[in-house]
ROPAMI-564127 format. One record per residue (C-alpha): residue number from 1; x, y, z; residue in one letter. Coordinates in Angstrom, 3 decimals. Example, Ala and Ser with C-alpha at 12.3 -4.5 7.8 and 13.67 -1.06 7.14 Angstrom:
REM residues 2
<site 1 <12.300 -4.500 7.800> 'A'>;
<site 2 <13.670 -1.060 7.140> 'S'>;
This chain:
REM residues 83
<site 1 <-0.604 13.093 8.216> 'X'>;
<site 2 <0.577 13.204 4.570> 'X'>;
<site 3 <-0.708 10.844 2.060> 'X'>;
<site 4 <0.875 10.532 -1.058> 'X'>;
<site 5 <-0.753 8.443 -4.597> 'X'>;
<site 6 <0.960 8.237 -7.228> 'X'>;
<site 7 <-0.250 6.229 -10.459> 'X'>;
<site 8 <1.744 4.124 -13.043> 'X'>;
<site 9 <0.119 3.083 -16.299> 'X'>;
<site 10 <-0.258 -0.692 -14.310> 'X'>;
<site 11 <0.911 0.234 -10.381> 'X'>;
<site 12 <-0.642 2.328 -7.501> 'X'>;
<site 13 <1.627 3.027 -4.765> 'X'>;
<site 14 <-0.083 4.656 -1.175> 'X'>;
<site 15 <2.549 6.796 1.050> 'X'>;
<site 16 <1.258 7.934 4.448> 'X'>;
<site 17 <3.420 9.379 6.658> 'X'>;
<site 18 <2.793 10.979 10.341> 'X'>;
<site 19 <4.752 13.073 12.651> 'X'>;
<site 20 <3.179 11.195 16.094> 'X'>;
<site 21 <5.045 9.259 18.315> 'X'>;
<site 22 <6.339 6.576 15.610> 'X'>;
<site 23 <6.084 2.928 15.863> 'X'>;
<site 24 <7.405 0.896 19.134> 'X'>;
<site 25 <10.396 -1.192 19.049> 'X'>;
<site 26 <8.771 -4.818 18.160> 'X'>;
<site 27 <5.529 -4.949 16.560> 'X'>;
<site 28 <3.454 -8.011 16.468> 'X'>;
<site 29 <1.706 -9.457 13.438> 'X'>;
<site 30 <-1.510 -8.803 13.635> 'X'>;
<site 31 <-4.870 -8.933 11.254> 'X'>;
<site 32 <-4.130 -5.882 9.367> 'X'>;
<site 33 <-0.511 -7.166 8.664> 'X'>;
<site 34 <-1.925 -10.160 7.100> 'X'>;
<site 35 <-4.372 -9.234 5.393> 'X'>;
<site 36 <-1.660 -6.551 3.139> 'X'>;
<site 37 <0.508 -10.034 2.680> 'X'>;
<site 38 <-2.119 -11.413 1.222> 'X'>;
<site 39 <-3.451 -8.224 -0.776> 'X'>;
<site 40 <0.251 -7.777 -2.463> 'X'>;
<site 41 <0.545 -11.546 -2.864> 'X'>;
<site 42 <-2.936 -11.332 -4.965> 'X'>;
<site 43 <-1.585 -8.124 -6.743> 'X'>;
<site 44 <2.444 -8.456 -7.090> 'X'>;
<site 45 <2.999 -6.123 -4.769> 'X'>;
<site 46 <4.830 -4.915 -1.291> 'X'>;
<site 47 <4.075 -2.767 2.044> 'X'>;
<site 48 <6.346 -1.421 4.577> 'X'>;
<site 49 <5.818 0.100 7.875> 'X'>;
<site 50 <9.071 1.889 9.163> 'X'>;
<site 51 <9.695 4.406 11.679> 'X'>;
<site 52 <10.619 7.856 10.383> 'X'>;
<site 53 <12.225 10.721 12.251> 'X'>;
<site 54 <9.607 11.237 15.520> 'X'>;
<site 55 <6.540 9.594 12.772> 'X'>;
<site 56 <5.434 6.535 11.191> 'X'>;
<site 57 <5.816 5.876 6.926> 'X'>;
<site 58 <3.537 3.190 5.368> 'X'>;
<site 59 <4.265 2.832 2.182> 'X'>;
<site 60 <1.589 -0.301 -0.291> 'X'>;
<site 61 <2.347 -0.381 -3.864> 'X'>;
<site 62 <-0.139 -2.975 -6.307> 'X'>;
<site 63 <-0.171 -4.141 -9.883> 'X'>;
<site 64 <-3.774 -2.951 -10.760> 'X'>;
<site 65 <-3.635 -5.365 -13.590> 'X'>;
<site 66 <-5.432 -8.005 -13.248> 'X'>;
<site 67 <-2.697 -10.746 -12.902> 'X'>;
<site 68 <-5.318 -13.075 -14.264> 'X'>;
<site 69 <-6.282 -12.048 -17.749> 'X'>;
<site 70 <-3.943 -8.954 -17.915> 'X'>;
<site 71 <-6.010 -5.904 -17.771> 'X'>;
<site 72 <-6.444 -3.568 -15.992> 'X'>;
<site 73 <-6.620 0.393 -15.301> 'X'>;
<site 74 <-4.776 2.178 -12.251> 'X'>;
<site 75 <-6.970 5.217 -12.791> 'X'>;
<site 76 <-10.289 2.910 -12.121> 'X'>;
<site 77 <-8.925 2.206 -8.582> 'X'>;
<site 78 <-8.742 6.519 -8.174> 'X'>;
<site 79 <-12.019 6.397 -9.545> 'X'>;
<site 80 <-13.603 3.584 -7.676> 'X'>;
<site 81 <-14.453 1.828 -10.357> 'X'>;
<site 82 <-11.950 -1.246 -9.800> 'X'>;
<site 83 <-13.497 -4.872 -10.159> 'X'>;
């Protein structure tokens, strides 16, 4: 598996990708599906999970600031240090 994080001055965008046997050809929605719509509804942001080649890609990218009063710091996420 590769993951991949890269950091924007107010975004964080997550890239996995695998080599396994990739995803099957319909793919219910199921708790973990739901719970990134409502993570990237909370935080602008999108997720995708495509097949690609023989693997799997998920791909989640968030505003990290805080849509609410406007701040906010990518690099406290990296650190753990998010509120």
């Amino acid at each position: 598996m590769i993951v991949e994080i890269t950091e924007a001055t107010d975004r964080l965008t997550i890239r996995c990708t695998d080599d396994g046997r990739g995803l099957p050809a319909t793919i219910p929605k199921g708790l973990g599906s739901r719970l990134f719509d409502e993570i990237c509804a909370d935080r602008d942001g999108e997720w995708s999970l495509s097949r690609c080649g023989n693997g799997t890609c998920f791909a989640l990218s968030l505003q990290v600031k805080d849509p609410h009063n406007g701040e906010g710091d990518a690099g406290a996420y990296r650190r753990g240090k998010a509120r």
